[in-house]
N, C-alpha and C positions, 0 to 999 in steps of 0.2 A: 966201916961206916955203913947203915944199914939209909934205906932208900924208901923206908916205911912212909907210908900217907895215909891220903882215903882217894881212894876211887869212887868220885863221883856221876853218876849217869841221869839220861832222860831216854825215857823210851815212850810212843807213841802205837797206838793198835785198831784197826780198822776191823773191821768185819769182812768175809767173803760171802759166796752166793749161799755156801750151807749156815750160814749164823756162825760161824767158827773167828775165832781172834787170832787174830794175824798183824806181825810187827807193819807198822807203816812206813818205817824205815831202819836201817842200821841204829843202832841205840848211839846218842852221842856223849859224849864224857865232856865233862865241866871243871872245870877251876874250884867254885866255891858254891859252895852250897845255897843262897841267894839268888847265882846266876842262874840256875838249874830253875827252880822254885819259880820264877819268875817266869821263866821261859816255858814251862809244865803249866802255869797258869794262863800263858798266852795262846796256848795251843790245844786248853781242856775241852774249849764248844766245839772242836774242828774233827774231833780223833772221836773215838768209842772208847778209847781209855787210854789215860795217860800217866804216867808214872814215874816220878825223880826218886831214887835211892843212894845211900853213901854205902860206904863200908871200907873198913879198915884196912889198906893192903901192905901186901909189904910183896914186888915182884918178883924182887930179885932172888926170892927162896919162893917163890908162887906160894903164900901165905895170904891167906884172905878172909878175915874174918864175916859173920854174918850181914845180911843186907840190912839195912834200917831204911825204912819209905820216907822219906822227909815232902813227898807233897803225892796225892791220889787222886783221880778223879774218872769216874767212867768205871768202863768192865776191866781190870787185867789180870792176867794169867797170875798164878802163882808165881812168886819169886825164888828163884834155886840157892 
Protein backbone atom coordinates (compact mmCIF):
# COMPACT_ATOMS: atom_id res chain seq x y z
CA UNK A 1 0.00 0.00 0.00
CA UNK A 2 1.50 3.10 -1.10
CA UNK A 3 1.40 6.37 1.26
CA UNK A 4 1.13 8.87 -1.89
CA UNK A 5 -0.52 12.48 -0.94
CA UNK A 6 0.37 16.06 -1.45
CA UNK A 7 2.69 17.73 0.44
CA UNK A 8 1.40 20.90 1.20
CA UNK A 9 3.63 24.08 2.61
CA UNK A 10 3.72 27.84 3.42
CA UNK A 11 6.83 29.62 3.56
CA UNK A 12 7.22 33.24 4.60
CA UNK A 13 10.63 35.60 3.62
CA UNK A 14 12.09 38.65 4.97
CA UNK A 15 14.80 40.74 3.64
CA UNK A 16 18.38 41.25 5.30
CA UNK A 17 20.70 44.23 5.73
CA UNK A 18 22.02 43.38 1.96
CA UNK A 19 18.35 43.38 0.10
CA UNK A 20 18.71 39.47 0.03
CA UNK A 21 15.53 36.95 0.79
CA UNK A 22 15.68 35.08 3.51
CA UNK A 23 13.11 32.30 5.02
CA UNK A 24 11.38 34.12 8.06
CA UNK A 25 10.88 30.83 9.42
CA UNK A 26 11.02 27.02 8.98
CA UNK A 27 8.39 26.53 6.05
CA UNK A 28 5.30 24.82 7.60
CA UNK A 29 3.24 21.89 6.13
CA UNK A 30 -0.67 22.04 6.10
CA UNK A 31 -3.41 19.47 5.82
CA UNK A 32 -5.41 21.22 3.03
CA UNK A 33 -4.86 23.34 0.65
CA UNK A 34 -7.55 26.17 2.02
CA UNK A 35 -5.68 26.09 5.27
CA UNK A 36 -2.38 27.06 3.72
CA UNK A 37 -4.21 29.78 1.37
CA UNK A 38 -5.77 31.34 4.08
CA UNK A 39 -3.01 31.32 6.26
CA UNK A 40 -0.35 32.83 3.25
CA UNK A 41 -3.19 35.40 2.96
CA UNK A 42 -3.03 36.32 6.54
CA UNK A 43 0.63 36.87 6.74
CA UNK A 44 1.16 38.48 2.89
CA UNK A 45 1.37 42.49 4.55
CA UNK A 46 3.71 41.17 7.37
CA UNK A 47 6.53 39.21 5.31
CA UNK A 48 8.38 40.44 1.73
CA UNK A 49 7.00 37.47 0.39
CA UNK A 50 5.01 34.70 0.83
CA UNK A 51 4.29 31.70 -0.56
CA UNK A 52 1.79 28.27 -0.27
CA UNK A 53 2.64 25.46 -2.77
CA UNK A 54 1.36 21.64 -2.99
CA UNK A 55 2.95 18.93 -4.69
CA UNK A 56 2.44 15.34 -5.24
CA UNK A 57 4.45 13.10 -2.91
CA UNK A 58 4.69 9.85 -2.21
CA UNK A 59 7.65 9.50 0.94
CA UNK A 60 7.96 6.37 1.39
CA UNK A 61 9.96 5.88 -2.23
CA UNK A 62 11.06 9.87 -1.82
CA UNK A 63 8.94 10.54 -4.94
CA UNK A 64 7.91 14.00 -5.27
CA UNK A 65 6.49 15.40 -8.11
CA UNK A 66 6.79 19.26 -9.23
CA UNK A 67 5.66 22.23 -6.81
CA UNK A 68 2.36 24.00 -7.89
CA UNK A 69 2.01 27.83 -6.02
CA UNK A 70 -1.59 27.74 -4.97
CA UNK A 71 -1.28 31.22 -3.40
CA UNK A 72 1.75 34.21 -4.04
CA UNK A 73 2.40 37.31 -2.86
CA UNK A 74 5.56 39.60 -2.41
CA UNK A 75 9.19 38.71 -3.60
CA UNK A 76 10.08 34.84 -3.46
CA UNK A 77 12.94 32.81 -4.41
CA UNK A 78 12.51 30.53 -6.90
CA UNK A 79 10.88 27.16 -6.18
CA UNK A 80 13.22 23.93 -6.42
Amino acid sequence: MSAKGKLIVLAAFVKNDEGELMPAFDPRQFDTEDRAKRDARLMADQYAGVVAWSREADPSIGEYGPPVVIFQAGEVPDLE
